[in-house]
ZAMI-747581 format. One record per atom (N, C-alpha, C): x, y, z; residue in one letter. Coordinates in steps of 0.05 Angstrom, whole numbers, padded with zeros to 5 digits, always signed. Each point is the difference from the previous one (the first is absolute). Layout:
XYZA;...
END
This chain:
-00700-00063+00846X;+00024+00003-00015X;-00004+00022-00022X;+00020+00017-00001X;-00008+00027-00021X;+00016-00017-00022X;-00014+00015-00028X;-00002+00001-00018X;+00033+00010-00011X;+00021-00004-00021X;+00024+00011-00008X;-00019+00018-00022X;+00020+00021+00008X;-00003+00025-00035X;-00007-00012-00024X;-00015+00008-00021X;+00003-00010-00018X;+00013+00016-00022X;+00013-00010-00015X;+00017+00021-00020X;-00015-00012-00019X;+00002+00009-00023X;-00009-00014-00029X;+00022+00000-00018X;-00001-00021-00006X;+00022-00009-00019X;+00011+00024-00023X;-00012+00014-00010X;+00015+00025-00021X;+00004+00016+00020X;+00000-00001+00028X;+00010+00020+00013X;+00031-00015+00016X;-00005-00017-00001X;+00040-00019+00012X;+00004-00002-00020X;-00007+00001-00036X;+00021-00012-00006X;+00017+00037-00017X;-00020+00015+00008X;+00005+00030-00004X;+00023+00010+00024X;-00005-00007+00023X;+00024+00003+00021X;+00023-00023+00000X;+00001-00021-00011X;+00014-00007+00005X;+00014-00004-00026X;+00001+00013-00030X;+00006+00015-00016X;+00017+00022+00004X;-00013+00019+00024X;+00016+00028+00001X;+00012-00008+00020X;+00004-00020+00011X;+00020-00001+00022X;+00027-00012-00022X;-00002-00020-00019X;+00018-00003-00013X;+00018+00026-00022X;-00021+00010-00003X;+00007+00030-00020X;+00021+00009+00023X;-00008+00005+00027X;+00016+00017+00009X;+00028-00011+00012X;+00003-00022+00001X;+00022-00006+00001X;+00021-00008-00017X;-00013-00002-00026X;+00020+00002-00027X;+00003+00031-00006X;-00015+00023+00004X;+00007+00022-00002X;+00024+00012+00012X;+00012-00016+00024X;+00013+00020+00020X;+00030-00010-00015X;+00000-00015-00013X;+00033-00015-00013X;+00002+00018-00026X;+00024-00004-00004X;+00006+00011-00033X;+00002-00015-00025X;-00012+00016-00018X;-00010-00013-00017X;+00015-00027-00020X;-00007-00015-00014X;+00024-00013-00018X;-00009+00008-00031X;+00015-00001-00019X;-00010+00001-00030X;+00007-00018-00014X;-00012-00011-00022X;+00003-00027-00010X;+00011+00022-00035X;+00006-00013-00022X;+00008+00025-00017X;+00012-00020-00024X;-00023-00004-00018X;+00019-00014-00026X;+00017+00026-00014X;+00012-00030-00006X;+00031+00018-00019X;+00001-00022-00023X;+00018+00021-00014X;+00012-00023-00030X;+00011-00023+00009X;+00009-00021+00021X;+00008-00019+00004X;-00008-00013+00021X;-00014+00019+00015X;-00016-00026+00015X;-00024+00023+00014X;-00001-00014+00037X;-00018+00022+00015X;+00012-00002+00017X;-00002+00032+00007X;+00019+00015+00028X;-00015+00005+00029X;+00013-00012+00016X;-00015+00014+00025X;+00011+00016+00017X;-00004+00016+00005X;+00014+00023+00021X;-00011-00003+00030X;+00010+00012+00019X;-00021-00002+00027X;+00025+00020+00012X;-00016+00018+00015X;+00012+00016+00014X;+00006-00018+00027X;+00025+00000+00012X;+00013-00031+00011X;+00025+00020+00011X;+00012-00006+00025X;+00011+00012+00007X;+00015-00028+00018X;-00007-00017+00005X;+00009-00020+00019X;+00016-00017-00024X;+00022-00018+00001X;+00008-00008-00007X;-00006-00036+00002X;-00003-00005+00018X;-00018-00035+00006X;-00029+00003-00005X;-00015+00006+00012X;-00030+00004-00007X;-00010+00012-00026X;-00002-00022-00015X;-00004+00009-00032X;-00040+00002-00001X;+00000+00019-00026X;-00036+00007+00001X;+00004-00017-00032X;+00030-00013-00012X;-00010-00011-00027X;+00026-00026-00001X;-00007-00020-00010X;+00014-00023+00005X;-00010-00018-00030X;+00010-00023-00001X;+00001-00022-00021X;-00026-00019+00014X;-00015-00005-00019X;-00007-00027+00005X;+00002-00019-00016X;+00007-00007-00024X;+00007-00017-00022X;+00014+00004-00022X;+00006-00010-00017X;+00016+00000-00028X;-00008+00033-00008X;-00025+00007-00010X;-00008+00021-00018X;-00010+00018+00026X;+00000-00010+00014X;-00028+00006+00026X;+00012+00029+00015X;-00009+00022+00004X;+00004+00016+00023X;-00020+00012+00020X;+00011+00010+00024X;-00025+00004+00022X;+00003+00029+00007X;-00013+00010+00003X;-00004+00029+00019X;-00019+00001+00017X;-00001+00011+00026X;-00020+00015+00017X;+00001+00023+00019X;-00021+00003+00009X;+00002+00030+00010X;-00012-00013+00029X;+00001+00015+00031X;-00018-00010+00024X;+00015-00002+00010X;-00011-00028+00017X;+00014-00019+00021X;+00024-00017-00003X;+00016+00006+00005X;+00023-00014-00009X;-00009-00024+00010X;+00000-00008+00021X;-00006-00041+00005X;-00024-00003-00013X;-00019+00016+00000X;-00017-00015-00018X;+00004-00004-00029X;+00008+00019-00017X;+00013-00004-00027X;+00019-00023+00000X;+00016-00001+00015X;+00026-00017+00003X;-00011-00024+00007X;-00029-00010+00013X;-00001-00024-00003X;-00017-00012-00020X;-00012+00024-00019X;-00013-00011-00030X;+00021-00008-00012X;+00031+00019+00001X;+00014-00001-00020X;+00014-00031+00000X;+00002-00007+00025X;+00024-00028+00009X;-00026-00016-00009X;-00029-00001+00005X;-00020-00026-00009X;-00002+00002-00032X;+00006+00029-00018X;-00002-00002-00022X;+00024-00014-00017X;+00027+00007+00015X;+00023-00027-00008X;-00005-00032+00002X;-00013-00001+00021X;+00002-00029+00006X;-00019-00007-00016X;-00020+00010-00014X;-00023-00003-00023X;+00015-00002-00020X;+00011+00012-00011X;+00012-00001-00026X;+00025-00021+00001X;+00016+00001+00027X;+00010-00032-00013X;-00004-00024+00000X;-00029+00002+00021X;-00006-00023-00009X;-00021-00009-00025X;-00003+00025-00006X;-00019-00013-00034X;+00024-00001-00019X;+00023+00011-00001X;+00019-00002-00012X;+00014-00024+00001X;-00001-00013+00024X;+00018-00026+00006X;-00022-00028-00008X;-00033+00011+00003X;-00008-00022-00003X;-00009-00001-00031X;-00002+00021-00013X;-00005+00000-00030X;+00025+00015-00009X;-00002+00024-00017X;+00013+00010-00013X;+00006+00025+00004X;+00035+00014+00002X;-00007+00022+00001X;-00005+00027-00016X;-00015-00012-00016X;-00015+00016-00025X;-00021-00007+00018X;-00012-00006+00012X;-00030-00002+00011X;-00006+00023+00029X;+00026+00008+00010X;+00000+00023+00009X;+00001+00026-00001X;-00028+00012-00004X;-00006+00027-00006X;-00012+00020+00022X;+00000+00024-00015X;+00001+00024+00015X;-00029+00007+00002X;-00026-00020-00022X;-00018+00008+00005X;-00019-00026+00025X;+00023-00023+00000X;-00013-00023+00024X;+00011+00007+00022X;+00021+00026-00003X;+00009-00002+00034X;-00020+00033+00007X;-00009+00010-00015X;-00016+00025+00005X;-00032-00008+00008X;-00002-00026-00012X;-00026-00010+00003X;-00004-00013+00028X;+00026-00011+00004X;-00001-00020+00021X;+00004+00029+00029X;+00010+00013-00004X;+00002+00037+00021X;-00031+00008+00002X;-00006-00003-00016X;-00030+00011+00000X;-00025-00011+00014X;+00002-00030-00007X;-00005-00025+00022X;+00001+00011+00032X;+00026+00001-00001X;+00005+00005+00027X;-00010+00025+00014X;+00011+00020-00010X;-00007+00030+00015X;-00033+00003-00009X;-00016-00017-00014X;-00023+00005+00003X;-00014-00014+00021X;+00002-00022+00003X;+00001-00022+00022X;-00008+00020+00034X;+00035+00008-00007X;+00001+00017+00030X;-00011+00025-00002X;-00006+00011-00016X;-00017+00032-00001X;-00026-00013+00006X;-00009-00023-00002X;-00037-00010+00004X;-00001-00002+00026X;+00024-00014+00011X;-00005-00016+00028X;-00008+00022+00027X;-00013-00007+00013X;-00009+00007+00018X;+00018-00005+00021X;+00016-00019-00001X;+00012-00010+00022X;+00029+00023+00009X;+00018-00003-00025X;+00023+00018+00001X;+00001+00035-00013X;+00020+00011-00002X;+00000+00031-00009X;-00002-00003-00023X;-00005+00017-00022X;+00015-00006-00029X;+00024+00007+00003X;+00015-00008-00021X;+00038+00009-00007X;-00011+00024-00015X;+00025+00016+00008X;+00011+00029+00006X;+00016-00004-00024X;-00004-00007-00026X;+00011-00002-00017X;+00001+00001-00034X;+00010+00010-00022X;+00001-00012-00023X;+00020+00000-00014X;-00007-00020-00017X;+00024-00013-00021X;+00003+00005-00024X;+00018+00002-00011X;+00008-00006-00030X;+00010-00030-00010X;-00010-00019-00017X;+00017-00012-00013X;+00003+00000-00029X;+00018-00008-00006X;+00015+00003-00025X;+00008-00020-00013X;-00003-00001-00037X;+00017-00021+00001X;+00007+00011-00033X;+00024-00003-00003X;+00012+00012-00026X;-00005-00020-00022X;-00010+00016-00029X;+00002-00024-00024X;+00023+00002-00005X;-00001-00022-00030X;+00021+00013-00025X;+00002+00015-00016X;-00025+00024-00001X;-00004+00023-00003X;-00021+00020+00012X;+00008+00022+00000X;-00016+00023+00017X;-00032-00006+00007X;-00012-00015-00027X;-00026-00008-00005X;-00007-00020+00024X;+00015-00017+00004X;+00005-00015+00015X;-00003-00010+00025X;+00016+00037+00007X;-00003+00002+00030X;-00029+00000+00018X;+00006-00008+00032X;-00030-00003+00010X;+00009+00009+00019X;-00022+00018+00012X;-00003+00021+00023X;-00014+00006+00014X;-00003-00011+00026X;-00030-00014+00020X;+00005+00021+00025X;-00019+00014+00001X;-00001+00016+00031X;-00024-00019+00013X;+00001-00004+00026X;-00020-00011+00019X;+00004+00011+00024X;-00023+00015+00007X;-00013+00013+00015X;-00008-00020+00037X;+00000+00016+00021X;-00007-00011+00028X;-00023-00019-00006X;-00009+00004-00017X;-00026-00022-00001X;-00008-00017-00020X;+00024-00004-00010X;+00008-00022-00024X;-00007+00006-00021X;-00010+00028-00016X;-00002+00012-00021X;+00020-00002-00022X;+00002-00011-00018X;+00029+00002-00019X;-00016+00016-00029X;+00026+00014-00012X;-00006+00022-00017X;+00026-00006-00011X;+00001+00006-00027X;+00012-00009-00025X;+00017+00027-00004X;+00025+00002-00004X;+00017+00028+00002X;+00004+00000-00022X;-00001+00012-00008X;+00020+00021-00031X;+00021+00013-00001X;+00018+00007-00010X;+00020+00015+00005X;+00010+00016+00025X;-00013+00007+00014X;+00006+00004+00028X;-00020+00002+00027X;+00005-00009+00021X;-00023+00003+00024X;+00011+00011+00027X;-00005+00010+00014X;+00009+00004+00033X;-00026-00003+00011X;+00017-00014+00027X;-00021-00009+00030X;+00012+00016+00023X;-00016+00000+00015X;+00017+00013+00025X;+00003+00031+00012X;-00003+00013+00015X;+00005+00016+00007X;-00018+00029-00015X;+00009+00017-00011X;-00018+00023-00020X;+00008-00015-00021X;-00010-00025-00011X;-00008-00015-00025X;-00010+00029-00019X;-00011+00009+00003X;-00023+00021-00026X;+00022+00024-00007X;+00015+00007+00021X;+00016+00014-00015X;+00024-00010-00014X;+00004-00018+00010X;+00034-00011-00015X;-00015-00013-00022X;-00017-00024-00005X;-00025+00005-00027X;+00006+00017-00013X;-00010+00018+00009X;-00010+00030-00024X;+00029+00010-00013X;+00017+00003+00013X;+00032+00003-00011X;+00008-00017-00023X;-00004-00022+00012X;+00006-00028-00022X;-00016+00002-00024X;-00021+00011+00001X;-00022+00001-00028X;+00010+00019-00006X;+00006+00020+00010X;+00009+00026-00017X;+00027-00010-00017X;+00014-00008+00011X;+00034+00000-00010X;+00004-00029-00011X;-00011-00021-00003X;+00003-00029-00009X;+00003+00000-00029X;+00015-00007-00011X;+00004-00016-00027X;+00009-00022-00002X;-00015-00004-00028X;+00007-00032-00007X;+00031-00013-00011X;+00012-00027+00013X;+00027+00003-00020X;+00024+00014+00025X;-00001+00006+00023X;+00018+00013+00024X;+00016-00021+00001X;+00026+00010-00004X;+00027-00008+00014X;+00006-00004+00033X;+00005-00017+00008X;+00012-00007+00026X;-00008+00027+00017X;+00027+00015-00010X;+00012+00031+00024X;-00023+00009-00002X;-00016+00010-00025X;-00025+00016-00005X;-00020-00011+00021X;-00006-00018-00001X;-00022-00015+00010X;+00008+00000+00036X;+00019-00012+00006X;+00011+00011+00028X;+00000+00025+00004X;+00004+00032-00013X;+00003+00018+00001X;-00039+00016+00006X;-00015-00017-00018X;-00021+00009+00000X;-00016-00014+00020X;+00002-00019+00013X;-00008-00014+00025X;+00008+00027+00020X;+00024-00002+00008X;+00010+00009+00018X;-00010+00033+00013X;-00002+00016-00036X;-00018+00024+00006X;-00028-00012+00006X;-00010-00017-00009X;-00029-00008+00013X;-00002+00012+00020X;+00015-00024+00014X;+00006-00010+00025X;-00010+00030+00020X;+00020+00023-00009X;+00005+00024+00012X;-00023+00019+00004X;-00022-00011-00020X;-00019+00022-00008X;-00016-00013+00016X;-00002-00013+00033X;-00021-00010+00013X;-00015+00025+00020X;+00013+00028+00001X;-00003+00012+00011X;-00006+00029-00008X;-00012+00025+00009X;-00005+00019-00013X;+00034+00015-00006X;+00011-00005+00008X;+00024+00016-00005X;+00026-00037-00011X;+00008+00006-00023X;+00001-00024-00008X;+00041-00005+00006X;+00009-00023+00012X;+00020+00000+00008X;+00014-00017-00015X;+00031+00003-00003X;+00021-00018-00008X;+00004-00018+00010X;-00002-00024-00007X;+00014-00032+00013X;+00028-00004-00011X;+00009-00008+00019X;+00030-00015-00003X;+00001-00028+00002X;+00025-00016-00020X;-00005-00026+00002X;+00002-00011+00024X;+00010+00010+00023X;-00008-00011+00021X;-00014-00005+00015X;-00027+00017-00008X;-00025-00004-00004X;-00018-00021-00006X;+00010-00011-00033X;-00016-00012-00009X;+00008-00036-00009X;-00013-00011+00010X;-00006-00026-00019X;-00004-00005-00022X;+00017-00010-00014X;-00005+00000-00032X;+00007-00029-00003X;-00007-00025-00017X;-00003-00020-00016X;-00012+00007-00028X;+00007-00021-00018X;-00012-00005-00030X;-00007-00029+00001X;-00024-00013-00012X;+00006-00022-00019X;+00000+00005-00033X;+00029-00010-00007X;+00017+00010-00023X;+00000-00026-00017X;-00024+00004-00022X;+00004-00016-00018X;+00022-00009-00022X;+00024+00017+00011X;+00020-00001-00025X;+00028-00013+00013X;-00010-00012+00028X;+00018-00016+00017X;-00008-00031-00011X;+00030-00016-00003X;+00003-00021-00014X;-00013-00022+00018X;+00012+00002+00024X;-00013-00024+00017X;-00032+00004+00004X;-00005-00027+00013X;-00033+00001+00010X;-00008+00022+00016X;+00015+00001+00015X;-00021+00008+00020X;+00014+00045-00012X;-00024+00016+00000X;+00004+00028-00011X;+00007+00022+00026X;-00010-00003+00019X;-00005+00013+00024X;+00027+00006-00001X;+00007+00026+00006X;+00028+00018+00015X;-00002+00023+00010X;+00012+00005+00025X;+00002+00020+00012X;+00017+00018-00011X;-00002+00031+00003X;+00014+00020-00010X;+00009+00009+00024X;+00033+00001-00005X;+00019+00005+00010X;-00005+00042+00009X;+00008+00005+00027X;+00008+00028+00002X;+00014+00014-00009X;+00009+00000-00017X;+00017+00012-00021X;-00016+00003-00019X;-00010-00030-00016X;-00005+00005-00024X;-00035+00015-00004X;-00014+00007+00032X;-00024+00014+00011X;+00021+00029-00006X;+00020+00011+00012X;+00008+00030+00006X;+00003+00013-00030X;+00011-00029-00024X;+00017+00004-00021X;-00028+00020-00025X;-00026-00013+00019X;-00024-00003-00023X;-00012+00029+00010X;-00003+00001+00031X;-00007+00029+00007X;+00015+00023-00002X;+00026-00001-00001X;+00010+00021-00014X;+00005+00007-00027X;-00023-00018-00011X;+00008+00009-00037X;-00027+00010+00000X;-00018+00004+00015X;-00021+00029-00001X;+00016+00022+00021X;
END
């Protein structure tokens, strides 16, 4: 009986690393983007049912970049997490840094295993304070890496250049349109010759701390996306 190949472990977990890189590369990017009232996420989005950013709780918001079924079934197990710690304790006990923790769990889990692929994927979650200080901003990586955001982050696609845009042009204290306006050129600058998006384009949500009810999460209307890009 012959012998199987042997690989060595920093060499699968090096390929099967760049097999995840490359399939979050080939999607377009999303940007996450504090503002004076809450945090914004943009995603270049063109489909109207297949969302890359959705709700998961009261303060809670989600983004990802990849596999759509695979994102889409972190996103549906990360709801059913949060209501039920919410239903069985409190929902002040549902946060943005136990449901980032509990993501991390997971996609590290499956980036180890030998058995399945890793996910083709990463996330943002979010969760808005009652002030800017407040706010919390979790990227996690195909292999359950989570990293603490600051004022703004992109995953996905030419990540380094829509980055480098956002550092150049970011200020503290951005209004709604501004902050949509400056996503959106991100967004554009993924390429050597840098292009205009239209709101039909893009996916836009806020969680908006200055909304009365519980739960902050709202989608931005196509209009009030065209109303913000045409005031640059």
């Amino acid at each position: 009986m012959s012998a199987g190949f042997y690989v060595s472990p920093e060499q699968l977990m090096k390929d099967r690393a760049d097999f995840a890189r490359k399939g979050i590369a080939r999607g377009r990017s999303v940007v996450v983007v504090q503002y004076a009232d809450g945090v914004l996420f943009v995603a270049e989005n063109q489909s109207n049912a297949l969302h890359k950013i959705s709700e998961i709780y009261d303060r809670i918001g989600f983004a990802a970049v990849g596999r759509y079924n695979e994102f889409e079934n972190l996103r549906i197990a990360g709801v059913r997490l949060a209501d039920l710690r919410g239903y069985s304790y409190d929902r002040s006990d549902v946060t943005g840094r136990g449901l980032a923790n509990a993501y991390a769990q997971t996609l590290g889990t499956i980036f180890s295993s030998g058995g399945e692929k890793p996910y083709e994927v990463e996330l943002f979650v979010a969760e808005v304070g009652v002030t800017p200080e407040q706010d919390q901003i979790y990227r996690l990586t195909y292999d359950g890496s989570v990293a603490d955001v600051q004022a703004h982050a992109v995953m996905g696609g030419q990540a380094e250049s829509v980055e480098g845009y956002l550092k150049d042009h970011y200020t503290d204290g951005l209004g709604l349109d501004d902050a949509i306006l400056l996503a959106a050129k991100a967004l554009g600058h993924d390429d050597a010759a840098p292009r205009t998006l239209t709101a039909s384009q893009l996916e836009v949500a806020v969680l908006d701390r200055t909304r009365t009810q519980p739960r902050k999460f709202k989608r931005i209307s196509t209009a009030q996306i065209e109303a913000a890009l045409a005031a640059g």
